[in-house]
C-alpha positions, -999 to +999 in steps of 0.1 A: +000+000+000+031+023+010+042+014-022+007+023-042+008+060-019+042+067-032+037+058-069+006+080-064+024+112-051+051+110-079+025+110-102+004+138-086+034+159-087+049+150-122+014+164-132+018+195-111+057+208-118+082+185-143+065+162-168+051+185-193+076+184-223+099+212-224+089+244-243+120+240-268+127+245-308+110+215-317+079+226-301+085+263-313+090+245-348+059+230-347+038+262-339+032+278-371+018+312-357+050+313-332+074+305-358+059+334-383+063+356-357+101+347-350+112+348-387+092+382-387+116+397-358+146+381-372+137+396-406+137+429-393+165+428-369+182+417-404+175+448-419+175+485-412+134+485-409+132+500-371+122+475-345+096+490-330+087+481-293+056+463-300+075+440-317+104+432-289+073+431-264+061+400-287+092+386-284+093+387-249+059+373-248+072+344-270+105+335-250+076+334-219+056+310-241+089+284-251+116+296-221+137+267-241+139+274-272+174+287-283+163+302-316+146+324-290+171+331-266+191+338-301+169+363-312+166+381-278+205+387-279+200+401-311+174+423-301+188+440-269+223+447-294+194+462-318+178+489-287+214+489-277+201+479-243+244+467-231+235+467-193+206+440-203+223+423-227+256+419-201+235+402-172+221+380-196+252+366-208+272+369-176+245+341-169+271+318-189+302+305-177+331+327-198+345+291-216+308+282-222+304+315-248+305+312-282+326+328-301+295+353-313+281+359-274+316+363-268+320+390-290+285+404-278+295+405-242+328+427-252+311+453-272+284+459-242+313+459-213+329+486-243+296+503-248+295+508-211+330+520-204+338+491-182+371+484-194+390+467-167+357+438-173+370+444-210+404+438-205+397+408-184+371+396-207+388+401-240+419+380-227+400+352-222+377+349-255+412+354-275+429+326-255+403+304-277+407+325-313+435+345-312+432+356-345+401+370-338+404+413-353+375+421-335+383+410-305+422+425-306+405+455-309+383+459-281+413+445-263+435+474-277+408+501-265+400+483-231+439+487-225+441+523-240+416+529-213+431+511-183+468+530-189+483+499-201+494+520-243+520+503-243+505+468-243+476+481-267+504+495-293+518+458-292+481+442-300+478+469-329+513+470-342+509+427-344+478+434-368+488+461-384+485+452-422+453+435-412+441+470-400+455+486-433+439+459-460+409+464-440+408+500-442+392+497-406+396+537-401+385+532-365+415+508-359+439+539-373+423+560-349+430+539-320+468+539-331+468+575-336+456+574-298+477+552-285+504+567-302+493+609-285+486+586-250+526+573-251+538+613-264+545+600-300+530+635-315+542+630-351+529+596-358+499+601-339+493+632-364+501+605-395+481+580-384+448+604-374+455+621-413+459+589-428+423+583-415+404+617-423+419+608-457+400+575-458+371+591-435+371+627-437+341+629-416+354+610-390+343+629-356+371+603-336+399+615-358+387+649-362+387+653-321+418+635-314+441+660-338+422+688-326+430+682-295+467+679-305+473+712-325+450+729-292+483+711-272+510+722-296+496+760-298+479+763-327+445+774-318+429+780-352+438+750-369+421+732-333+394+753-336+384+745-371+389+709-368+368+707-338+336+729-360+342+699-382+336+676-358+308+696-342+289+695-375+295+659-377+278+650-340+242+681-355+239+655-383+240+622-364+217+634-338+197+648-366+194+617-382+193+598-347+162+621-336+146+613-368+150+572-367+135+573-333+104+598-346+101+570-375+101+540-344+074+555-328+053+569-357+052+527-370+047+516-336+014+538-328+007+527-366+007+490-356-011+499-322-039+518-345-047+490-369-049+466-340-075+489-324-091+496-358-086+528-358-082+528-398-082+564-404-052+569-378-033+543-394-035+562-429-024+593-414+011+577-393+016+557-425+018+585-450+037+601-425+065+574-429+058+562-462+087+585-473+116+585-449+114+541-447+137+517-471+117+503-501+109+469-482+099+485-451+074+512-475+059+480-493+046+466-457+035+505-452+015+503-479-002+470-472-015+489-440-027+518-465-046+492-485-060+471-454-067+503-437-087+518-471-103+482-474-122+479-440-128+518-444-147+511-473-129+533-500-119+515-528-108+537-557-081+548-523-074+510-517-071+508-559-045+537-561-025+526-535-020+490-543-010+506-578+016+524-558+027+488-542+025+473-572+050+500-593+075+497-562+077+460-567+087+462-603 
């Protein structure tokens, strides 16, 4: 009877906690509506179509519904590099032992410890990943600029120096930078000076470059050639805050879209679409325009549902 009571309460609470099967990729596979959703976010984190925040709130809601699933937990990392969100994206891959990261997450994990100006984590990090791909440019790098950071030049202008002609066949400007840094940090003035040139000749719009030599004639005395280097630079930073300000206008003006059309409110939707129609890529406009035509449809206005699948139609040509 003992024996009967026991079987009984294993059962009871296999039913209650561990013997549902496990909410993984096969059964994410296997749910059609799920898996339409995924290759939707993964499309878009693909592309430069802004990811709107109704969409990483689906996600979320996803890696609730399959918590096992690594295409999930893949897309996730992508989508916190996306919003740039490092401080998120760090805990969630500090949750993995440092020999247990792949060489991607790895490389993930360095940019957001860079991103948030912990270099000595950088340092420490960086060492580690390259102990395992050493040949990794990337990571050499970050490595450089975590030790640029942490007063260790010397050691950076070794990491740099080692991959030089890969930074040069490259034409990785930002890697010439950092040399032209390492080399003002360690009082080399003239071949910081080549180096920073050698990159506003590949880059002349480079606010790094533009700064650093700036800050070098300001040192050596001559005030007016600092002063119109750093205007340069200062023009540089209006237009990427310009265009920064304006990518975040275009997030939310597709995300209240979306939010409209679920709600129904068709006439809205027509409005925040025309609004974007013309600052979006030519994929992201087609799906704008799909929302024009529903929107049109359920409104009833079909000669305005016609013209604009004409105007869908001519883009795909």
């Amino acid at each position: 009877m003992s024996g009967l009571r026991a079987g009984l309460l294993v059962l009871a609470l296999c039913t209650l906690f561990a013997c549902e099967q496990p909410r993984g990729d096969a059964e994410l596979i296997s749910d059609q509506a799920a898996m339409a959703e995924v290759t939707r976010i993964r499309q878009i984190l693909a592309s430069t179509e802004p990811f709107a925040p109704a969409d990483f709130g689906k996600l979320e809601e996803l890696r609730t519904d399959y918590p096992q699933a690594d295409l999930l937990d893949d897309t996730y990392k992508l989508a916190l590099y996306r919003r740039a969100d490092w401080q998120t994206l760090e805990k969630h891959l500090a949750t993995v032992a440092p020999a247990d990261l792949n060489a991607v997450d790895a490389k993930r994990l360095a940019i957001a410890y860079f991103r948030q100006g912990k270099y000595a984590e950088l340092v420490e990090h960086t060492g580690l990943a390259r102990s395992s791909n050493p040949e990794d440019y990337d990571l050499l790098k970050l490595q450089a600029i975590g030790l640029l950071n942490t007063g260790k030049e010397a050691q950076a202008a070794e990491l740099l120096d080692a991959a030089w002609e890969v930074v040069l066949s490259r034409g990785d400007v930002d890697g010439i930078v950092l040399r032209g840094r390492v080399h003002q940090r360690l009082g080399e003035t003239d071949a910081a000076i080549e180096k920073l040139q050698l990159a506003l000749s590949l880059s002349p719009q480079h606010k790094g470059a533009l700064n650093a030599l700036a800050r070098i004639y300001f040192a050596q005395g001559d005030r007016d050639q600092a002063a119109k280097l750093s205007a340069q630079a200062a023009e540089v930073q209006r237009r990427a805050t310009q265009q920064s300000t304006q990518r975040l206008h275009l997030v939310n003006v597709l995300s209240t879209m979306q939010q409209k059309w679920e709600q129904q409110a068709y006439r809205e939707v027509i409005d925040l679409a025309r609004q974007a129609i013309d600052q979006v890529d030519p994929e992201t406009k087609q799906v704008v325009l799909q929302y024009i035509i529903g929107s049109h449809q359920r409104l009833g206005e079909t000669d305005a549902a016609r013209n604009a699948t004409k105007e869908l139609e001519m883009l795909q040509k």
